[in-house]
ZADRENSE-916486 format. One record per residue (C-alpha): x, y, z; residue number from 1. Coordinates in nm, 4 decimals. Layout:
! ZADRENSE-916486
       px       py       pz  nr
        X        Y        Z NUM
...
! end
This chain:
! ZADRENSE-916486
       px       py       pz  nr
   1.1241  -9.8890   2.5478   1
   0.9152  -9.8039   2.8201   2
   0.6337  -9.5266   2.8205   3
   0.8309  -9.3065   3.0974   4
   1.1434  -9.3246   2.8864   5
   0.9248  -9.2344   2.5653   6
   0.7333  -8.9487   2.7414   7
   1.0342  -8.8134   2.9061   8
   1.1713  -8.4731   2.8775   9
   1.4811  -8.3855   2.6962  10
   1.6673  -8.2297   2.9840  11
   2.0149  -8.1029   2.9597  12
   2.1262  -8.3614   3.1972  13
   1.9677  -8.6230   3.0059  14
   2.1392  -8.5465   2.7003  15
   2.4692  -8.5048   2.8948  16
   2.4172  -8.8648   3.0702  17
   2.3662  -9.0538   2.6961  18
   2.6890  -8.8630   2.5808  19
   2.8573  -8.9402   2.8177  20
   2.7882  -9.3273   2.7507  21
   2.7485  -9.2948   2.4025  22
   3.1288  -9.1396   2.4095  23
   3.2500  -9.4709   2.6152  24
   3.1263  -9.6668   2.3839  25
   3.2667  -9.4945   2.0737  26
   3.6100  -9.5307   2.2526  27
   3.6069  -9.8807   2.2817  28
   3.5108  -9.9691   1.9063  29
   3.7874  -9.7151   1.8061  30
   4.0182  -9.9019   1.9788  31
   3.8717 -10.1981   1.7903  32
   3.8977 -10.0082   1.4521  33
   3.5202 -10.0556   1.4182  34
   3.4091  -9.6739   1.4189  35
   3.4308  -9.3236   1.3155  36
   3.4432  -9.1331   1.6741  37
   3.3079  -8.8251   1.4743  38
   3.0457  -8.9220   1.2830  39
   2.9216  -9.1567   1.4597  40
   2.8723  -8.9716   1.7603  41
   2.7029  -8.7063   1.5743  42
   2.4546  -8.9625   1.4153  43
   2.3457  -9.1323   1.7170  44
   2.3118  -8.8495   1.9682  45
   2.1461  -8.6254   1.7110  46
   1.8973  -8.9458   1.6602  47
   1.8301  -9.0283   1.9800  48
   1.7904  -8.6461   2.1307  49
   1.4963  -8.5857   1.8416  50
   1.3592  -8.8883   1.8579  51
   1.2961  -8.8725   2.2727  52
   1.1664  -8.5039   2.2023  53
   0.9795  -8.5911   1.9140  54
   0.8316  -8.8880   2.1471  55
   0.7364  -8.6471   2.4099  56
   0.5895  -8.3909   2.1544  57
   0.2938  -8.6823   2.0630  58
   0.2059  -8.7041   2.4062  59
  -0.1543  -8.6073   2.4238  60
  -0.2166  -8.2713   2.6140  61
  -0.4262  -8.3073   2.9486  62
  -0.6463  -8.0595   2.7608  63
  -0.6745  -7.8662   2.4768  64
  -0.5429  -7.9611   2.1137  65
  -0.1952  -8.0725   2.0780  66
   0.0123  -7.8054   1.8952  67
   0.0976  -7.9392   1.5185  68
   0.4884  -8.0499   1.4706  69
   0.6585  -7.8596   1.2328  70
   0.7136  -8.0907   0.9137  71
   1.0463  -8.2697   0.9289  72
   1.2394  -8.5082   0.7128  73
   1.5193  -8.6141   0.9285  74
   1.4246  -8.6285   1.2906  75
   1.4730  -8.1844   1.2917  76
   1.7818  -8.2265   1.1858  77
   1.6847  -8.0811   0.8449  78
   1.5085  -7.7668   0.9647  79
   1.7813  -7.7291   1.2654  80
   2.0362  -7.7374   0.9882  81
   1.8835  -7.5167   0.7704  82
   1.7279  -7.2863   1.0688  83
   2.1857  -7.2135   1.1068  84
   2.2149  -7.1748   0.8363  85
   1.9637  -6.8822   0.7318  86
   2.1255  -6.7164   1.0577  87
   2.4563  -6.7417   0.9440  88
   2.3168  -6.5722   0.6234  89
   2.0967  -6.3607   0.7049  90
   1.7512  -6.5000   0.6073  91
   1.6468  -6.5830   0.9696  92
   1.3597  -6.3755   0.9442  93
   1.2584  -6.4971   0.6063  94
   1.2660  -6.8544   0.7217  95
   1.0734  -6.8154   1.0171  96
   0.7895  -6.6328   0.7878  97
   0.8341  -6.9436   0.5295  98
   0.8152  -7.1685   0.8557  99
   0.4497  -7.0027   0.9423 100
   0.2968  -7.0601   0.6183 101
   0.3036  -7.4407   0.8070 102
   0.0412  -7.3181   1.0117 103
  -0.0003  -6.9922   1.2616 104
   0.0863  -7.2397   1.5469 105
   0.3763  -7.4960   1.5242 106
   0.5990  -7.6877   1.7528 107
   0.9368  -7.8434   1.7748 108
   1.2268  -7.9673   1.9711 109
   1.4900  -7.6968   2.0499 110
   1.8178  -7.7729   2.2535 111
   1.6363  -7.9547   2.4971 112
   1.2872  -7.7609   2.5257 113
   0.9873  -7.7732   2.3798 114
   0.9319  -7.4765   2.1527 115
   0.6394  -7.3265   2.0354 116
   0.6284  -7.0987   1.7108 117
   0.2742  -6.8342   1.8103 118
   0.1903  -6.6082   1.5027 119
  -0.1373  -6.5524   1.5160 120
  -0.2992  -6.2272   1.6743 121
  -0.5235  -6.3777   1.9512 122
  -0.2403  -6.5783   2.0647 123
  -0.0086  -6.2998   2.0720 124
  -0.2494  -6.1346   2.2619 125
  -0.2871  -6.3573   2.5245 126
   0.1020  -6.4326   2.6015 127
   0.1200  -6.0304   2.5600 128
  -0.1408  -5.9227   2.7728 129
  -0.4189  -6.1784   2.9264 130
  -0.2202  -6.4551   3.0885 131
   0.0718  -6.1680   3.1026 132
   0.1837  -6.3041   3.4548 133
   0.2092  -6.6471   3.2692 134
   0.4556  -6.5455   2.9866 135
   0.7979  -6.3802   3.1846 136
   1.1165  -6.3314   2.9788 137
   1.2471  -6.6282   3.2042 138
   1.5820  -6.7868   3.2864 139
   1.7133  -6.8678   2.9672 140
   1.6800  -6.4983   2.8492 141
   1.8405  -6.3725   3.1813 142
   2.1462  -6.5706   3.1556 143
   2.1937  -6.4735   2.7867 144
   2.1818  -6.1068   2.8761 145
   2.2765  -6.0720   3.2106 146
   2.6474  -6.0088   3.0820 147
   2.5835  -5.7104   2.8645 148
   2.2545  -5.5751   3.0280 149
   2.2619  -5.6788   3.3734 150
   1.9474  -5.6446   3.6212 151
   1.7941  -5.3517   3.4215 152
   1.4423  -5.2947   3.3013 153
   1.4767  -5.5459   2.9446 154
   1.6246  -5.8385   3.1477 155
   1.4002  -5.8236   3.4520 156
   1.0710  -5.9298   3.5723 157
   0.8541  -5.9440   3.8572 158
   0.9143  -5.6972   4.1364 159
   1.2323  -5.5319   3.9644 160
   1.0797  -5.4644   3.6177 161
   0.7852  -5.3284   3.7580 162
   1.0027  -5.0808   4.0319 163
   1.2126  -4.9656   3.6917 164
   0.8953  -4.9224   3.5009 165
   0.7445  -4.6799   3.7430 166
   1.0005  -4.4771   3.8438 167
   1.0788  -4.4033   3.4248 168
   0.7375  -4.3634   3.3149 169
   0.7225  -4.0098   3.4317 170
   1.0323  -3.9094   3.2240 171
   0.8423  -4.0381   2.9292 172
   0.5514  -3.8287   2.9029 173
   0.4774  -3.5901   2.6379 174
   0.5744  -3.3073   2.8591 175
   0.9376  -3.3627   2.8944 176
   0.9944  -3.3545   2.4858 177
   0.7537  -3.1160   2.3349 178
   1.0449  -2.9314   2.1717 179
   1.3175  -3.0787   1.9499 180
   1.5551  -2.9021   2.1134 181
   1.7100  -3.2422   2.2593 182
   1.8042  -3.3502   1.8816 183
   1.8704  -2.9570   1.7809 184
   2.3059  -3.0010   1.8029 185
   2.2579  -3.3840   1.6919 186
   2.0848  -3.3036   1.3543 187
   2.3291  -3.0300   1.2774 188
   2.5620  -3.2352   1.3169 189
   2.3725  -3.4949   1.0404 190
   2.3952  -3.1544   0.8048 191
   2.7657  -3.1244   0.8490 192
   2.8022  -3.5286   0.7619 193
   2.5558  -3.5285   0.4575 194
   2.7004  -3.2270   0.3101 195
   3.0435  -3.3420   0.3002 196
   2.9160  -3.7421   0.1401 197
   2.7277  -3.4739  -0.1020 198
   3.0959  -3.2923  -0.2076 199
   3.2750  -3.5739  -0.2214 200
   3.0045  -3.7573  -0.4586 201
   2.9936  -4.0515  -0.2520 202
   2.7154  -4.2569  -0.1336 203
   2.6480  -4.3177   0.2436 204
   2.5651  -4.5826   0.4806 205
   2.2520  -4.4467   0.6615 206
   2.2198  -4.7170   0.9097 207
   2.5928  -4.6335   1.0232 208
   2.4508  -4.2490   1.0595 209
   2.1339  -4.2987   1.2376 210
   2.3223  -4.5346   1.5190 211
   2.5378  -4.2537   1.5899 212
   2.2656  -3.9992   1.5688 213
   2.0473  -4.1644   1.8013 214
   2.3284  -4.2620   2.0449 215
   2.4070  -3.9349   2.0551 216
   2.0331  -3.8177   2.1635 217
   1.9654  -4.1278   2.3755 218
   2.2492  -4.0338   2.5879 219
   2.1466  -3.6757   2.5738 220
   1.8359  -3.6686   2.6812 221
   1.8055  -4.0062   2.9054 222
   2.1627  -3.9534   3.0763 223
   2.2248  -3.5708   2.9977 224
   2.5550  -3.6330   2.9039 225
   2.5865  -3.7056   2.5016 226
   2.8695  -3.9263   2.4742 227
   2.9584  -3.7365   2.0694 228
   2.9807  -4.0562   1.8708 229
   2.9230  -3.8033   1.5750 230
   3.2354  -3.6793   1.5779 231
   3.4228  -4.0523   1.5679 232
   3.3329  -4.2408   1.2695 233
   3.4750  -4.6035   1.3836 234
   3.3318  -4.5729   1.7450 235
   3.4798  -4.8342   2.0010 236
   3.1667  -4.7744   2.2202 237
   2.9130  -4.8424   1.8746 238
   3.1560  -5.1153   1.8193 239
   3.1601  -5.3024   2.1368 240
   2.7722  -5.2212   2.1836 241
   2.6477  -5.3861   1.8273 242
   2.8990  -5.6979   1.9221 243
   2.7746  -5.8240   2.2470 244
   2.4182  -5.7609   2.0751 245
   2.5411  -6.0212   1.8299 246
   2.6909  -6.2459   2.0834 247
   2.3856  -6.2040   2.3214 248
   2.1381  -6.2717   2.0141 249
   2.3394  -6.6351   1.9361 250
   2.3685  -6.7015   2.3414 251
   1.9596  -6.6888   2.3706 252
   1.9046  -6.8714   2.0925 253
   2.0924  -7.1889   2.2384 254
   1.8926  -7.1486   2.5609 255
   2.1022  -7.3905   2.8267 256
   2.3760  -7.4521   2.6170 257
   2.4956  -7.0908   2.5688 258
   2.8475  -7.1499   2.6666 259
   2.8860  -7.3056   2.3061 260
   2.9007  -6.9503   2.1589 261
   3.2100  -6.8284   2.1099 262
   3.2993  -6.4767   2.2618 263
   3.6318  -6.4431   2.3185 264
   3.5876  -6.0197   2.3069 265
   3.3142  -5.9924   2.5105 266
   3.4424  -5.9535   2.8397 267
   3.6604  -5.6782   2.6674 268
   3.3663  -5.5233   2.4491 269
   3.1766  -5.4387   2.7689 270
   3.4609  -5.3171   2.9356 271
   3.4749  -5.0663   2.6561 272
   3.0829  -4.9769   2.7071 273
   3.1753  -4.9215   3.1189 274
   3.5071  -4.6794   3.0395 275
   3.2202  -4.4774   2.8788 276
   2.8989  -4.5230   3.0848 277
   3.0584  -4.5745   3.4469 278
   3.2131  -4.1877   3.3987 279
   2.8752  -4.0850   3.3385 280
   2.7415  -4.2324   3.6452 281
   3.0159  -4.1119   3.8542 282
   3.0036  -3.7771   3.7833 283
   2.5856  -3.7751   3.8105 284
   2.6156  -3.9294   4.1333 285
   2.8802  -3.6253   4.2440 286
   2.6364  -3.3767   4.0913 287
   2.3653  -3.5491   4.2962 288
   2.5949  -3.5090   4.6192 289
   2.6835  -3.1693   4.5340 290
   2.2922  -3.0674   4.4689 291
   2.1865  -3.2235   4.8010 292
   2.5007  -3.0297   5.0213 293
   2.3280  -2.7324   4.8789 294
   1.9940  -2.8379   4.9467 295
   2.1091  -2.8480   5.3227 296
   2.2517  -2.5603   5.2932 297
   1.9229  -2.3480   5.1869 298
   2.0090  -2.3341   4.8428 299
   1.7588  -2.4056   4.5466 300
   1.8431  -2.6518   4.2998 301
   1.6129  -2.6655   3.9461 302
   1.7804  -2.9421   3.7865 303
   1.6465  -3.2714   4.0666 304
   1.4988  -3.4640   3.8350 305
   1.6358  -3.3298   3.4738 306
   1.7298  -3.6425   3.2938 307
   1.6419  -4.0364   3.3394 308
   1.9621  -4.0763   3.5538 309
   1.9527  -3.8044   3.7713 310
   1.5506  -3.8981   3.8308 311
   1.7090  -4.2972   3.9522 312
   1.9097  -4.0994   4.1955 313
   1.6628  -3.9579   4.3846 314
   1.4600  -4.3307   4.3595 315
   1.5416  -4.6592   4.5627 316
   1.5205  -4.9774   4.4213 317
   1.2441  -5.2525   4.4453 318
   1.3386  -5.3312   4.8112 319
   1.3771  -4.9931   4.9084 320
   1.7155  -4.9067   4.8782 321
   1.9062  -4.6539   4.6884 322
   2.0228  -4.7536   4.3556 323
   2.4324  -4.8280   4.3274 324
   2.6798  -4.7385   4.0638 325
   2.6527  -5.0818   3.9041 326
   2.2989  -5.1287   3.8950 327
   2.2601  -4.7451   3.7669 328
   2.5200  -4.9047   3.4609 329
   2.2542  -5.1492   3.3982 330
   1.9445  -4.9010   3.3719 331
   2.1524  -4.6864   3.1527 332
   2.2584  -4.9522   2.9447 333
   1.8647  -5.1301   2.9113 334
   1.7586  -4.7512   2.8455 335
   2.0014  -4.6778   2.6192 336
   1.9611  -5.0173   2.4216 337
   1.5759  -4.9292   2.4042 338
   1.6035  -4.5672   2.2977 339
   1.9482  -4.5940   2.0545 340
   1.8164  -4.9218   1.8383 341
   1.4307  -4.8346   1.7856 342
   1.5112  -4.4754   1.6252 343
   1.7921  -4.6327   1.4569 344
   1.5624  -4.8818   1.2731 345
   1.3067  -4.6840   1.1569 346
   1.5574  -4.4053   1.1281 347
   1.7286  -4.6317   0.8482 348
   1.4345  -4.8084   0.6474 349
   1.2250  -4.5271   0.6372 350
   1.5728  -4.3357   0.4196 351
   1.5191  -4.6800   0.2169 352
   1.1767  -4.6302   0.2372 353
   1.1753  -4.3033   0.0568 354
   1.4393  -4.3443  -0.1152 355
   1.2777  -4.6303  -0.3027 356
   0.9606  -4.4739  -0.3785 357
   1.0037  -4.0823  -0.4721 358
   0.6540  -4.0502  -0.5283 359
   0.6242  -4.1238  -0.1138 360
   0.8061  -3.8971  -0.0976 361
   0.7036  -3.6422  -0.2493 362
   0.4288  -3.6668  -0.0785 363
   0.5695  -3.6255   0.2438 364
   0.7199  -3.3136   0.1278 365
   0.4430  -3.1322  -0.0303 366
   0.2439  -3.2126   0.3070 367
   0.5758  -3.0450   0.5486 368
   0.6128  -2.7823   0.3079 369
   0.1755  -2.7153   0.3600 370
   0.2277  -2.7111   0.7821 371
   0.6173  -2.5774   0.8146 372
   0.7336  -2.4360   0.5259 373
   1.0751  -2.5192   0.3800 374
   1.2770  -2.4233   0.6778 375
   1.0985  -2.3715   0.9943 376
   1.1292  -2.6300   1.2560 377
   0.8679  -2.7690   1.3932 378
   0.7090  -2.7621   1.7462 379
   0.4854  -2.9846   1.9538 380
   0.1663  -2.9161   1.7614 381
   0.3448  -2.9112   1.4189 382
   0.4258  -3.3152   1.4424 383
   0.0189  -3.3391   1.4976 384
  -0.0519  -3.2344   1.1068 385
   0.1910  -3.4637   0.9590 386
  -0.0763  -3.7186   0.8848 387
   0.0798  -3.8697   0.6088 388
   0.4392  -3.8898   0.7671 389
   0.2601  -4.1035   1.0375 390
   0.1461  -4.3200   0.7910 391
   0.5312  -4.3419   0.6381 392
   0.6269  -4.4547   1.0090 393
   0.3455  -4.6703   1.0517 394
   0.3970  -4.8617   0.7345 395
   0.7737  -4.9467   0.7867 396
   0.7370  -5.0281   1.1107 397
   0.4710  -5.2712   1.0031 398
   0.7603  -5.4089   0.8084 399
   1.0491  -5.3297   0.9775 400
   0.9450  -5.3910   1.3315 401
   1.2993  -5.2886   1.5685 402
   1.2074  -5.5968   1.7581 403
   1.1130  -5.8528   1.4955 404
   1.1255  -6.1981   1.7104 405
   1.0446  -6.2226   2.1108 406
   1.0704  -6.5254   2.3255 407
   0.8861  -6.5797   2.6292 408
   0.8919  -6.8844   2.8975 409
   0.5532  -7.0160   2.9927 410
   0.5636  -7.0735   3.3597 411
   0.2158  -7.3297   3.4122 412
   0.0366  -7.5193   3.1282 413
  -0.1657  -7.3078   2.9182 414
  -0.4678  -7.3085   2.6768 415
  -0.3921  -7.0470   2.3566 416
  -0.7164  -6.8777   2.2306 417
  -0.7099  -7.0925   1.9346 418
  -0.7372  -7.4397   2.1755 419
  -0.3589  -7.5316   2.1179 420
  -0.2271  -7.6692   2.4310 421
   0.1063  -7.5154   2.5951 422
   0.3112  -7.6936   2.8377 423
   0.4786  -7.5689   3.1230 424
   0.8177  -7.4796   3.0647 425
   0.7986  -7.4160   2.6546 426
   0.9675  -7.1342   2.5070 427
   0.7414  -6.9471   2.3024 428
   0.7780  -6.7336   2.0075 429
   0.6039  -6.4648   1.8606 430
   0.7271  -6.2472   1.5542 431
   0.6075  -5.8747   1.4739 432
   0.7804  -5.9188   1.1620 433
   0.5691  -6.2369   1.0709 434
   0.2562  -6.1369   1.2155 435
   0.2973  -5.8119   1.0140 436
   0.3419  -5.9469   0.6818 437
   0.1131  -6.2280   0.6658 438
  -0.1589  -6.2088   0.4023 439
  -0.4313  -6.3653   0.5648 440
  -0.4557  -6.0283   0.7327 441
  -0.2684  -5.7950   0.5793 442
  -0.4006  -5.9109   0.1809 443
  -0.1804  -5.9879  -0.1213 444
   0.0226  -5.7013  -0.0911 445
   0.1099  -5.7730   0.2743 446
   0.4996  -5.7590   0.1506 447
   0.4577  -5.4188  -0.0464 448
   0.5613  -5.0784   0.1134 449
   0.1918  -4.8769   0.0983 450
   0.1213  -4.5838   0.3183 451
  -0.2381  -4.5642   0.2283 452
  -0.3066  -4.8636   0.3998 453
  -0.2886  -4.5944   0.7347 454
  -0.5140  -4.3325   0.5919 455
  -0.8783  -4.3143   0.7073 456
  -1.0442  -4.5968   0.5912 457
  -0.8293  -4.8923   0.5255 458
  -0.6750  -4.8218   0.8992 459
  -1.0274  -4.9400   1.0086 460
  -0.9610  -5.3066   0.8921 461
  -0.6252  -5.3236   1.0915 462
  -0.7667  -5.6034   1.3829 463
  -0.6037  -5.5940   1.7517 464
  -0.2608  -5.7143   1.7631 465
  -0.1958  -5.7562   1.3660 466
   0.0147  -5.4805   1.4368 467
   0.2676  -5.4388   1.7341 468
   0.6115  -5.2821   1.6834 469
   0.6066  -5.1518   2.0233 470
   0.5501  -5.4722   2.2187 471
   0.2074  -5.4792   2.3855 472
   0.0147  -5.5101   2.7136 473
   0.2453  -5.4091   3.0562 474
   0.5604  -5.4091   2.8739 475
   0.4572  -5.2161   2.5778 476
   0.7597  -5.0131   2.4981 477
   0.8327  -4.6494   2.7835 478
   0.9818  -4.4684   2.4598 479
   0.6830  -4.5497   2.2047 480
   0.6023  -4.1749   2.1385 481
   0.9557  -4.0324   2.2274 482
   1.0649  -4.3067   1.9053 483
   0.7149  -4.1421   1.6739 484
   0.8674  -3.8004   1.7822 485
   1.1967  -3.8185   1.7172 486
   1.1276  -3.9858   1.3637 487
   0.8920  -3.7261   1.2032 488
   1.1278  -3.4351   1.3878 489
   1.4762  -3.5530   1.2332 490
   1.2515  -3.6482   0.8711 491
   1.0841  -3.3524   0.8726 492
   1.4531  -3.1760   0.9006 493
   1.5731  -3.3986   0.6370 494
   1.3292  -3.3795   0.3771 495
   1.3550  -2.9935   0.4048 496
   1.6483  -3.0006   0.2875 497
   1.7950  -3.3003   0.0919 498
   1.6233  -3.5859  -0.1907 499
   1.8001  -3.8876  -0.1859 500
   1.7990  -4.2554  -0.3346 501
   1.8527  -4.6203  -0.3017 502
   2.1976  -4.7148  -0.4062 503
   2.0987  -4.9022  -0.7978 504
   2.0969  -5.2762  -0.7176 505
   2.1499  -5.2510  -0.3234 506
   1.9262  -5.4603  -0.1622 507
   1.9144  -5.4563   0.2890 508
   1.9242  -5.7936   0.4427 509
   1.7231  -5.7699   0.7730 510
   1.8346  -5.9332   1.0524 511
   1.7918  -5.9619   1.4127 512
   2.0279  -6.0010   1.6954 513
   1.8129  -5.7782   1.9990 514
   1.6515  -5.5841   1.7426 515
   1.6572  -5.5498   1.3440 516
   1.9022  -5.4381   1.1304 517
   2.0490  -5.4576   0.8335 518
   2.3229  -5.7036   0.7768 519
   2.4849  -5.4763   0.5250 520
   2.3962  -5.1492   0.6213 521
   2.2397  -4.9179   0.4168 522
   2.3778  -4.7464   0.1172 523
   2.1880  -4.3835   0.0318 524
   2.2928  -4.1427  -0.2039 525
   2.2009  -3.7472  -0.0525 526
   2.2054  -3.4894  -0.2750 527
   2.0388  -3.1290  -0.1947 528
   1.7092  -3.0459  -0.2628 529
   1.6592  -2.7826  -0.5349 530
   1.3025  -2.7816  -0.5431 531
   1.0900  -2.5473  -0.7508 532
! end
């Protein structure tokens, strides 16, 4: 074979080309009865597509060392195999962390594109924040979320992402939550559920609880319009929202060849979504008419800028024009995506958390009970004090990150920190939830739930980005601090009033579609607190 056959790329079109005459073949020696049209087709394209890629992956770098292979006994077909299925299981993330204990840099052929597996914390750093520019979300992303998401803030870059980014980082700032008062109706609401679970004896799925909690305040305070999923236990909008997640999640994952996921609901699932968002958007946009015929009319109006949407309304876009129904849908929806799923996550493993270890617990409680008492609320400079209940949300995040796995497109060839050569065009990979547990940084009990590992002196040893649960760099997450606030608010409120435990013998299974989760939700048992 010829060197620019052996170095060549394993395009889509390629691939589509040698099926194409592969399938011709196969046809004329069934017609012979010499072949098995399924098998054999399977064997030789599967051959021939890893071997080309595996071909192109020796090629030596124009600088730089070459990025090790991951180890293979069957041309991929092992670890592509297997990689399916721990998805369909549920063990993704756990094979990608067995996958790094390879090396803290590994490559491999992926549907056509060379993919590169980045775990350690100088790399991440530079696709995060030095060669940022380099390391967009890039086409493959885009056309997996496009349906679901649109053009908003997650699923844009360049001149769009950056527009979006300015106009919401003012909403974000400290001033515009001091007070709880935006979860205030939501957590009652939490009571009503928990005390009834309590009556009736029965134990609870917290995940399920937390998704419709933080719905709730996501809408309320981004949108100013709380769309109540408290009150309806089966959801069609929670539905419809964690399916084209799951859809979206496959779709990326198969890059060019996304059309092979099946998703015959989705068009249906986000018209669900719309019958709930568009209203929203409608009738801000008639407020927003309403409040600028007054204006004219020499009346004041306090309320200009008094949620995220309302704010967008009174913005243009990145090319200067105001922003339309449809791509105010999309903001809401990339918003609502970002502010819903983080809480939830750390909303639902910290409950496991706890519940798991009572003396954590305690802990927490004895230090609420020192700042608040055992029923007052607490304010802005209340959160400050709870030290320890930082270190709670510090410690699952290090281990629960809400975005666990990240892919990136590198746009020109690239040198890593390390010296591993990156080609234009790779997908690259980097995992929070690896990065975090890995004991070369982290020590032997990298996988063990500690708190103290935040207090004073053994936060000192925690290096630049070992830990990231907020993203990093220019796209480190708007909602960072509204997510820390929210969390010791609502478990503040909790622990006040209610212990709780760990279903015996229920283990989660983390997973990630967007963001993590836990396959099987996550069974608590409330009960009140009696105290002393």
């Amino acid at each position: 074979m010829s060197a620019q056959v052996a170095n060549a790329a394993v395009s889509p079109s390629m691939v589509s080309n040698i099926l194409t005459i592969l399938r011709h073949r196969q046809r004329a020696l069934v017609k012979r009865g010499r072949a098995n049209p399924a098998m054999s087709m399977l064997a030789l394209t599967a051959v021939l597509y890893f071997w080309l890629g595996r071909m192109r992956a020796k090629k030596a770098p124009p600088r730089g060392m070459a990025v090790p292979h991951l180890k293979s006994k069957f041309f991929m077909l092992d670890v592509g195999y297997n990689y399916v299925k721990a998805r369909r299981d549920g063990v993704e993330l756990q094979f990608i962390q067995d996958l790094s204990k390879q090396g803290l840099t590994l490559t491999t052929e992926f549907v056509g594109h060379c993919l590169i597996l980045a775990f350690e914390p100088s790399s991440v750093q530079h696709i995060l924040v030095k060669n940022f520019e380099n390391y967009p979300k890039g086409p493959a992303f885009h056309k997996a979320f496009f349906p679901f998401m649109g053009t908003g803030i997650f699923n844009a870059d360049g001149a769009a992402w950056k527009n979006q980014r300015a106009l919401a980082r003012p909403h974000f700032q400290v001033t515009e939550y001091k007070g709880a008062a935006h979860i205030e109706t939501q957590i009652n609401q939490v009571f009503g559920i928990l005390d009834k679970s309590i009556a009736a004896g029965e134990a609870l799925d917290a995940q399920d609880l937390w998704s419709r909690y933080t719905i709730d305040t996501a809408t309320g305070f981004l949108f100013g319009d709380c769309i109540n999923a408290l009150d309806i236990p089966q959801s069609a909008f929670v539905s419809a929202f964690n399916y084209t997640q799951k859809v979206c999640g496959w779709k990326i994952r198969l890059c060019d060849y996304q059309s092979l996921v099946p998703a015959k609901e989705f068009p249906q699932k986000v018209k669900d979504m719309d019958a709930v968002l568009m209203p929203i958007v409608d009738a801000a946009i008639a407020r927003e008419i309403e409040r600028q015929a007054s204006a004219k009319a020499g009346e004041e109006n306090e309320h200009k800028h008094d949620n995220l949407l309302t704010h967008f309304l009174n913005s243009v876009d990145e090319n200067g024009n105001p922003f339309d129904r449809i791509y105010l849908r999309d903001l809401m929806m990339n918003f609502l995506l970002a502010g819903r799923d983080t809480s939830t996550n750390l909303l639902t493993f910290m409950c496991y958390n706890l519940g798991k270890h009572p003396e954590v617990m305690q802990r927490v409680r004895e230090e609420i009970f020192e700042v608040l008492g055992r029923d007052r609320k607490p304010e802005h400079d209340d959160i400050k004090k709870l030290k320890y209940l930082k270190q709670v949300i510090n410690e699952t995040l290090r281990l629960y990150p809400a975005v666990p796995l990240n892919i990136k497109t590198c746009l020109e060839d690239d040198v890593l920190p390390n010296g591993y050569f990156i080609p234009k065009g790779s997908l690259i990979v980097h995992s929070s939830y690896v990065t975090h547990r890995m004991k070369e940084y982290w020590g032997e009990d990298a996988e063990e739930f500690d708190p103290d590992r935040w207090g004073p002196e053994r936060v000192k040893l925690v290096r630049p980005f070992m830990f990231f649960p907020f993203h990093a760099g220019p796209r480190i997450c708007l909602g960072q601090n509204f997510a820390y606030n929210q969390a010791m608010n609502t478990m503040t409120r909790l622990i006040q009033r209610y212990d709780w435990k760990v279903v015996e013998g229920f283990e989660p299974q983390p997973e990630s579609d967007i963001t993590m989760y836990s396959r099987n939700g996550m069974q608590i048992i409330f009960e009140k607190y009696r105290g002393e």
